[in-house]
KEVEXMI-652433 format. One record per residue (C-alpha): residue in three letters; residue number from 1; chain; x, y, z. Coordinates in nm, 4 decimals, decimal comma. Example, Ala and Ser with C-alpha at 12.3 -4.5 7.8 and 13.67 -1.06 7.14 Angstrom:
@code ALA&pos 1&unit A&X 1,2300&Y -0,4500&Z 0,7800
@code SER&pos 2&unit A&X 1,3670&Y -0,1060&Z 0,7140
This chain:
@code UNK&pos 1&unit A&X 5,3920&Y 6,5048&Z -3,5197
@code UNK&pos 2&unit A&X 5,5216&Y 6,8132&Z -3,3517
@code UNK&pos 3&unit A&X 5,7102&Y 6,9526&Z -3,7023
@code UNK&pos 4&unit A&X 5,4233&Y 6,8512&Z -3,8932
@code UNK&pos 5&unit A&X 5,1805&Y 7,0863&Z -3,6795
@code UNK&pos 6&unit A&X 5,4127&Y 7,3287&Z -3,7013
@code UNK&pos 7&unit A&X 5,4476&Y 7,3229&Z -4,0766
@code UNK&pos 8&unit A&X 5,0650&Y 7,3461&Z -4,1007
@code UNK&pos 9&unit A&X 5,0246&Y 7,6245&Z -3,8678
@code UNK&pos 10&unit A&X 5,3041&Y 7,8014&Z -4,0738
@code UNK&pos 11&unit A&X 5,0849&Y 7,7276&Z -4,4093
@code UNK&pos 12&unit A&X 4,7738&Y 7,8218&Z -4,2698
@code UNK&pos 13&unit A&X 4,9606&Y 8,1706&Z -4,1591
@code UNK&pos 14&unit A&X 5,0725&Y 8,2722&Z -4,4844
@code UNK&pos 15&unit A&X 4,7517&Y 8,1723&Z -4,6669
@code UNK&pos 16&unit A&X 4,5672&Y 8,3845&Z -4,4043
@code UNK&pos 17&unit A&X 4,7501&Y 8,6924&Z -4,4119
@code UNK&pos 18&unit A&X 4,7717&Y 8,6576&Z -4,8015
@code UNK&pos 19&unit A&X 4,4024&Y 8,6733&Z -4,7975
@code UNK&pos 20&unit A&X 4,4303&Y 9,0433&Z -4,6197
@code UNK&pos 21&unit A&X 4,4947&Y 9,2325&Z -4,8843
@code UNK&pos 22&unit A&X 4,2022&Y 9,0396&Z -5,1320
@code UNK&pos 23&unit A&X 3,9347&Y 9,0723&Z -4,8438
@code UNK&pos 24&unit A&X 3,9656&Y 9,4129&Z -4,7866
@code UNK&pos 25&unit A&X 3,9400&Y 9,4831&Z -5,1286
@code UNK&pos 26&unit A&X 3,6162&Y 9,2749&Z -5,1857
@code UNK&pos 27&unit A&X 3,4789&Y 9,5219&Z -4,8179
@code UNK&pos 28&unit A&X 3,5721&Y 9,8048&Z -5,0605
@code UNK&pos 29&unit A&X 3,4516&Y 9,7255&Z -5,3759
@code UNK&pos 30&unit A&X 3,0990&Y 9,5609&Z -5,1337
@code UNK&pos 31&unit A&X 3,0718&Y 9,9377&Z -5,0051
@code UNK&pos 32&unit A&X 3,0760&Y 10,0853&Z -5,3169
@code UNK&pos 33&unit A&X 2,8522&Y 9,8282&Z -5,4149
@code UNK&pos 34&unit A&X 2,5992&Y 9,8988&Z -5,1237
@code UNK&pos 35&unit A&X 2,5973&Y 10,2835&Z -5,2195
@code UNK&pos 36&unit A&X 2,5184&Y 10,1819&Z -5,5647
@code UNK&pos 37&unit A&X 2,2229&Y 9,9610&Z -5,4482
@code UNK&pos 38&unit A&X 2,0785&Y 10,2294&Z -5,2364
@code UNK&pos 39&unit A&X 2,1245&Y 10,4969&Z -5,5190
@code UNK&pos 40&unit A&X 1,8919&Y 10,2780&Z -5,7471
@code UNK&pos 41&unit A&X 1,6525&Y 10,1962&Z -5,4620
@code UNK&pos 42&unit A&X 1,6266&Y 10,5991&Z -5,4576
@code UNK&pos 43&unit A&X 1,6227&Y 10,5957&Z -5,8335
@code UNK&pos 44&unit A&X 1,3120&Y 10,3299&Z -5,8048
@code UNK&pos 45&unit A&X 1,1209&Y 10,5342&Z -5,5651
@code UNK&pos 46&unit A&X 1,0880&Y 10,8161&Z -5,7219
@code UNK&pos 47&unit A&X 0,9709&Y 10,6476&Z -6,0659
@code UNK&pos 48&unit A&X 0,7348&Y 10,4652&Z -5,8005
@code UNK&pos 49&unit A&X 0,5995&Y 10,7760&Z -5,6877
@code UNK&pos 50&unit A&X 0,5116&Y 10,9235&Z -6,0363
@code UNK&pos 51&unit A&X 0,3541&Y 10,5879&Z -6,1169
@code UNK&pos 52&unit A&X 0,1460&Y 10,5891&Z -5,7940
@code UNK&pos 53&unit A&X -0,1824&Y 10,8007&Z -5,9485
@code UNK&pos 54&unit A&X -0,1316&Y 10,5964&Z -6,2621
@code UNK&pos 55&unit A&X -0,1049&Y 10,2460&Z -6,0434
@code UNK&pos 56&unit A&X -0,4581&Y 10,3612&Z -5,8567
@code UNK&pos 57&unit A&X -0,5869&Y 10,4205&Z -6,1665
@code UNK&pos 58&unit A&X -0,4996&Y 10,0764&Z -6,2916
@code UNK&pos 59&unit A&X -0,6493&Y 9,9220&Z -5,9511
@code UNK&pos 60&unit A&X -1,0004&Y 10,1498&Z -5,9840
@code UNK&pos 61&unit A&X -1,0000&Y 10,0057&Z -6,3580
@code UNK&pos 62&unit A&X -0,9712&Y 9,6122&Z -6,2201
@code UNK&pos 63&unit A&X -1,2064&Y 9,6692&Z -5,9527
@code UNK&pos 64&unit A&X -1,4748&Y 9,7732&Z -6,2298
@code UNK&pos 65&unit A&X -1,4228&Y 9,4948&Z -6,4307
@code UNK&pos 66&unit A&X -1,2712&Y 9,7217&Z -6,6775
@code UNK&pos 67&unit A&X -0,9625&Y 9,7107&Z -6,8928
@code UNK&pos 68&unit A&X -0,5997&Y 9,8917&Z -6,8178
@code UNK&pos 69&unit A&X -0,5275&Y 10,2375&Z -6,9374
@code UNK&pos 70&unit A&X -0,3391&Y 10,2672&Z -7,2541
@code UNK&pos 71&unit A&X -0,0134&Y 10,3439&Z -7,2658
@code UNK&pos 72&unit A&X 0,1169&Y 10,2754&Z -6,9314
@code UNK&pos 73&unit A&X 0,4815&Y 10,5050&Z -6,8633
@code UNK&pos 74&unit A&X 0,6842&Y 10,4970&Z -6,5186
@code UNK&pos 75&unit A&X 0,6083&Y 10,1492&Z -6,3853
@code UNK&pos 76&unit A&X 0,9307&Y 9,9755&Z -6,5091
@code UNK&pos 77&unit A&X 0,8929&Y 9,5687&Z -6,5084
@code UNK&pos 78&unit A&X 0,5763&Y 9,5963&Z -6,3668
@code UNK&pos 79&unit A&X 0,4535&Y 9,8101&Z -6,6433
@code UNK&pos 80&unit A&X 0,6103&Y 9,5967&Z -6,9046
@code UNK&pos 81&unit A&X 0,4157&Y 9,2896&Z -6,7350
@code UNK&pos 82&unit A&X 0,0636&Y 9,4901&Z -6,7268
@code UNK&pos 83&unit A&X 0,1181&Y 9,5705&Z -7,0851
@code UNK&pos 84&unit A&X 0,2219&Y 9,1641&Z -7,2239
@code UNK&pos 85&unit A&X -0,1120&Y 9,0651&Z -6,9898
@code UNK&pos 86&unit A&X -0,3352&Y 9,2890&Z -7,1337
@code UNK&pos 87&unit A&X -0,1932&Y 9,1879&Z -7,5402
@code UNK&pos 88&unit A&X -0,2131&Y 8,8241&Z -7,4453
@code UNK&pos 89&unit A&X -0,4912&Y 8,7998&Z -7,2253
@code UNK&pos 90&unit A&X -0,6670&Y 8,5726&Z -7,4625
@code UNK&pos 91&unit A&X -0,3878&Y 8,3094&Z -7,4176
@code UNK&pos 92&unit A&X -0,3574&Y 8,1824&Z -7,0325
@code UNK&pos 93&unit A&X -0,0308&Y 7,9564&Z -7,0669
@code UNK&pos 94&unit A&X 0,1118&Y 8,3131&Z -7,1831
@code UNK&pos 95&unit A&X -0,0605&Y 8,4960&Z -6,9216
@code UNK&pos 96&unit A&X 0,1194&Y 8,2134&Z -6,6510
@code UNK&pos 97&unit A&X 0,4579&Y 8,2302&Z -6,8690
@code UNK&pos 98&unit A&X 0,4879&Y 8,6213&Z -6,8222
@code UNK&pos 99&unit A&X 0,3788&Y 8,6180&Z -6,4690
@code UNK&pos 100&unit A&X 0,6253&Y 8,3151&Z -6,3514
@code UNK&pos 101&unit A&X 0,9152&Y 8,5584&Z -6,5728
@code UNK&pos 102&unit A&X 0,8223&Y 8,8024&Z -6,4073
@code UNK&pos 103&unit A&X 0,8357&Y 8,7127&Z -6,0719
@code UNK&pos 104&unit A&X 1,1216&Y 8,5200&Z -6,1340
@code UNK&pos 105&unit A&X 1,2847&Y 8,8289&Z -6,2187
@code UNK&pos 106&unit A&X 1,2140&Y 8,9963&Z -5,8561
@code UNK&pos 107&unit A&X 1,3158&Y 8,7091&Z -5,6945
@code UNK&pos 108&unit A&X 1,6665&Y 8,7298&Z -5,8557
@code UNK&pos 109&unit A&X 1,6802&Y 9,0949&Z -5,7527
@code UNK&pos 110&unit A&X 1,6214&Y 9,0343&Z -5,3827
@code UNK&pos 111&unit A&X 1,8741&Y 8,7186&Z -5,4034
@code UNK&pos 112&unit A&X 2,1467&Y 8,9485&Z -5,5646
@code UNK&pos 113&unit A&X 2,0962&Y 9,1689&Z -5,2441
@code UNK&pos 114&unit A&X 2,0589&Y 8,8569&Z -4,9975
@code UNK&pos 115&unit A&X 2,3676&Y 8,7684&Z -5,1332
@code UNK&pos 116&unit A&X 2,5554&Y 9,1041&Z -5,0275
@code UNK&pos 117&unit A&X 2,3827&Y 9,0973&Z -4,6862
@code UNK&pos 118&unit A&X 2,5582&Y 8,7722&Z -4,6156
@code UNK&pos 119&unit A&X 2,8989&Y 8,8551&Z -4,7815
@code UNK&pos 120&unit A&X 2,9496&Y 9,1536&Z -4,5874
@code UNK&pos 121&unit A&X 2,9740&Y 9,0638&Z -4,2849
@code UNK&pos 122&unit A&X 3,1562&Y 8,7762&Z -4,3581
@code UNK&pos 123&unit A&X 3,4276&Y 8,9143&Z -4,5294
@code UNK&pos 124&unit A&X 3,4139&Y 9,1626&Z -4,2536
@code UNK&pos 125&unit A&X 3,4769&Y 8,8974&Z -3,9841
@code UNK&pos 126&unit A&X 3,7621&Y 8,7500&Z -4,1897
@code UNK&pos 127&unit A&X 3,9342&Y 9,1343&Z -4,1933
@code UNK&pos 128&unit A&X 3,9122&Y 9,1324&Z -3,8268
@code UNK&pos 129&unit A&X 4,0324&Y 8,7851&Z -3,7445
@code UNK&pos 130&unit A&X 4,3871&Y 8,7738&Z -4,0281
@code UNK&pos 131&unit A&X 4,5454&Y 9,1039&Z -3,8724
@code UNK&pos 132&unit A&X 4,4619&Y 8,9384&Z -3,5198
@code UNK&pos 133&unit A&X 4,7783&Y 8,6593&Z -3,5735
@code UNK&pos 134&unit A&X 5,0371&Y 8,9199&Z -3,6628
@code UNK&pos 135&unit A&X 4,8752&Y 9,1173&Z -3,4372
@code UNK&pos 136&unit A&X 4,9676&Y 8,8661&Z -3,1613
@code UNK&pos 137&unit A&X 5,3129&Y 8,7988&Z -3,2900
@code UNK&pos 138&unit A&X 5,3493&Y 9,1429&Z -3,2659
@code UNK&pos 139&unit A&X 5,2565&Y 9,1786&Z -2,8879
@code UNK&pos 140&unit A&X 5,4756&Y 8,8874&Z -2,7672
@code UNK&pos 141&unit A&X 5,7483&Y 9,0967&Z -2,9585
@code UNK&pos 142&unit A&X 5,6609&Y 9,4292&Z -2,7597
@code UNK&pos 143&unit A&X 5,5833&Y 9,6010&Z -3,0969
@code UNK&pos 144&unit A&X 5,3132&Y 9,7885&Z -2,9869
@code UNK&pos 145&unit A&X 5,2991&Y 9,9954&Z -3,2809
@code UNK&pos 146&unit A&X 5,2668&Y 9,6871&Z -3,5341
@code UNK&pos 147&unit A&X 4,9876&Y 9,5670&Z -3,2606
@code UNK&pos 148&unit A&X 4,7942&Y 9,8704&Z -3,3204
@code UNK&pos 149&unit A&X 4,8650&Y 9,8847&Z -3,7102
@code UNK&pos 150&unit A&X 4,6859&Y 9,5768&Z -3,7147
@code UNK&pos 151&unit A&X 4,4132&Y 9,6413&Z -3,4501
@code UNK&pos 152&unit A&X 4,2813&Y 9,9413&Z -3,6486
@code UNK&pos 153&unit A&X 4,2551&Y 9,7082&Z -3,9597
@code UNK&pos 154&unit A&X 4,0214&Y 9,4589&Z -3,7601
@code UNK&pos 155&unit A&X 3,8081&Y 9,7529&Z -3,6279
@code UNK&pos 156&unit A&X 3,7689&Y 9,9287&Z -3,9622
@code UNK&pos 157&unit A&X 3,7308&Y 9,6002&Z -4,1399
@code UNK&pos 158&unit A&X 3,4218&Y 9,5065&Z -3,9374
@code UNK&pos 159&unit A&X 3,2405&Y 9,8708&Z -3,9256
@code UNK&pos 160&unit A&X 3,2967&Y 9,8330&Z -4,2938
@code UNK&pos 161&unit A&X 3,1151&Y 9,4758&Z -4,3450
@code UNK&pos 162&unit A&X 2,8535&Y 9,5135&Z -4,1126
@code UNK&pos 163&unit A&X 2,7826&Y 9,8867&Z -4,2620
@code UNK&pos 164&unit A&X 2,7553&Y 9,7052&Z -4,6372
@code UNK&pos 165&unit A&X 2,4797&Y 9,4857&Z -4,4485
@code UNK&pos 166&unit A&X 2,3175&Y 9,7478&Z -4,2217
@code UNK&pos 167&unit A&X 2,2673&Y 9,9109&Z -4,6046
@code UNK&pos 168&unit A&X 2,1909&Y 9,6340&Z -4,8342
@code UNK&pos 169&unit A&X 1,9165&Y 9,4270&Z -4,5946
@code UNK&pos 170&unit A&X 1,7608&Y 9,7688&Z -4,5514
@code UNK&pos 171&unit A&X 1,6758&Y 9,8153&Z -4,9414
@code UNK&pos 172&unit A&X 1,6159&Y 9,4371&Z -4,9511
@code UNK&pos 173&unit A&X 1,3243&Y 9,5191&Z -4,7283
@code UNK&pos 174&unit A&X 1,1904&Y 9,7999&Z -4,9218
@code UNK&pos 175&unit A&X 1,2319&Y 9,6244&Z -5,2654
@code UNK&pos 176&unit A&X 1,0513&Y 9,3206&Z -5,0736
@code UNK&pos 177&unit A&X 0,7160&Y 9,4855&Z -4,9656
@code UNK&pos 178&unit A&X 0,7321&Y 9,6839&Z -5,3254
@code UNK&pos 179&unit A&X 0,7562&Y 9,3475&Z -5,5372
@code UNK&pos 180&unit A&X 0,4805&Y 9,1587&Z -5,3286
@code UNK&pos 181&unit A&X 0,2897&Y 9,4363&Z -5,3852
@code UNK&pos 182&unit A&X 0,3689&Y 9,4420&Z -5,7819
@code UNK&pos 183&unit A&X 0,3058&Y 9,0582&Z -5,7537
@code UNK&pos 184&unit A&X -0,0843&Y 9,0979&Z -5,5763
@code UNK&pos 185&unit A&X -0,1426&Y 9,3718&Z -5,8735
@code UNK&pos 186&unit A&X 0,0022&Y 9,1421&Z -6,1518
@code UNK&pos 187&unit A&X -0,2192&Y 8,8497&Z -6,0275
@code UNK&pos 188&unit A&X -0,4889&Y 9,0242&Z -5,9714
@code UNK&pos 189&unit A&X -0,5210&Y 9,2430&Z -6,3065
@code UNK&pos 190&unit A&X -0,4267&Y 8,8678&Z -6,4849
@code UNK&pos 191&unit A&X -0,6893&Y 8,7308&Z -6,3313
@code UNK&pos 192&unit A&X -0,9327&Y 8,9983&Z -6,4408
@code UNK&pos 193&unit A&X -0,8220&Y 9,0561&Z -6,7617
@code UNK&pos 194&unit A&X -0,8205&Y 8,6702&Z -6,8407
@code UNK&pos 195&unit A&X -1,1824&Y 8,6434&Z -6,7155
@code UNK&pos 196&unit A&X -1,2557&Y 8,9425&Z -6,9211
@code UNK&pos 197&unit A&X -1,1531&Y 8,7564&Z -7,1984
@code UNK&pos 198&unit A&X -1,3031&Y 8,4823&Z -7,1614
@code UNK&pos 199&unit A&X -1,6685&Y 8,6459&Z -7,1334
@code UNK&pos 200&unit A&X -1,7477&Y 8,6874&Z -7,5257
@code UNK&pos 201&unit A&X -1,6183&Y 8,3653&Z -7,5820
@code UNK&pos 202&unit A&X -1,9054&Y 8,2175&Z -7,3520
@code UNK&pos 203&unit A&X -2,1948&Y 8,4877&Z -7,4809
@code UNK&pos 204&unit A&X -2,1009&Y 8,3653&Z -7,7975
@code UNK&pos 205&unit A&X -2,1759&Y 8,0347&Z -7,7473
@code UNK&pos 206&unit A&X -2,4948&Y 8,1031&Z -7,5730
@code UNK&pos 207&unit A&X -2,5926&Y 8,2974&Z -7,8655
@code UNK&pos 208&unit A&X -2,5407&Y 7,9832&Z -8,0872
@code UNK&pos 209&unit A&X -2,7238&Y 7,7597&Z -7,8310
């Protein structure tokens, strides 16, 4: 029983300090990741902020009861969804179709980021915990300097993880409040636009009554 715990603690050593070197390259290539993620969230608000005037414009429009602008620029998916509505506004299981895509599409976006915020920190709390056993070994042997080797690794390895998720929820709030505020617009000009639509349809009949 004794050698057979032993020989498992031995296994489980080597796979967890061969899983140093991997981990602290997924915290690197997470970081880089994060700093991406944020440069794009930067990217999206200032194409936001051009759209704004354009996006009350839209909302004035709807409120009237009349149609969108033409030629809508700057709003990225949002503007690409406006546009499909308005062409196919006739048509409601197209209207529901680009809708459903189109949320479907934000909801992928803020699960790509989800994923990140959980990732980093983990992988973050598996670089502090793998240099702790050597680390260990290393103080019963009175190598201090080996300890310390190996104590900086499990500091740096967590700032580094939970930095990737102090960055990465933070835009996953932002994008969060931006596409439930896309989504209330692309319900609400579907809605109207649909309706709209439907309104010569029914004079038309009344005429032929």
């Amino acid at each position: 029983m004794t050698n057979a715990l032993t020989i498992l603690s031995h296994v489980f050593y080597l796979i967890s300090n061969a899983l140093l070197i991997p981990v602290m390259l997924g915290l690197l290539f997470g970081f880089l990741s994060a700093l991406f993620i944020f440069g794009q969230m930067i990217r999206e608000l200032l194409e936001r902020h051009f759209f704004e005037k354009t996006r009350k414009e839209c909302v004035q429009l709807l409120e009237s009861s009349e149609t969108l602008p033409e030629g809508l620029v700057d709003g990225g998916v949002l503007t690409d969804a406006l546009g499909k509505i308005k062409i196919h506004a006739d048509n409601n299981f197209i209207v529901d179709k680009i809708i459903a895509s189109t949320e479907s599409y934000w909801d992928r976006e803020l699960e790509k980021l989800q994923t990140w915020c959980r990732l980093g920190p983990s992988l973050g709390l598996m670089g502090t915990l793998i240099p702790l056993g050597p680390g260990l070994v290393a103080l019963a042997d009175g190598d201090l300097k080996t300890l310390s080797n190996n104590l900086i690794i499990a500091f740096a390895t967590t700032v580094v993880g939970i930095l990737i998720a102090l960055i990465v929820s933070g835009v996953h709030t932002v994008r969060k409040n931006w596409y439930r505020n896309d989504s209330i617009l692309l319900n609400f000009a579907a809605e109207i636009l649909t309706e709209k639509q439907k309104q010569p349809k029914e004079n038309q009949k009344g005429n032929q009554q």
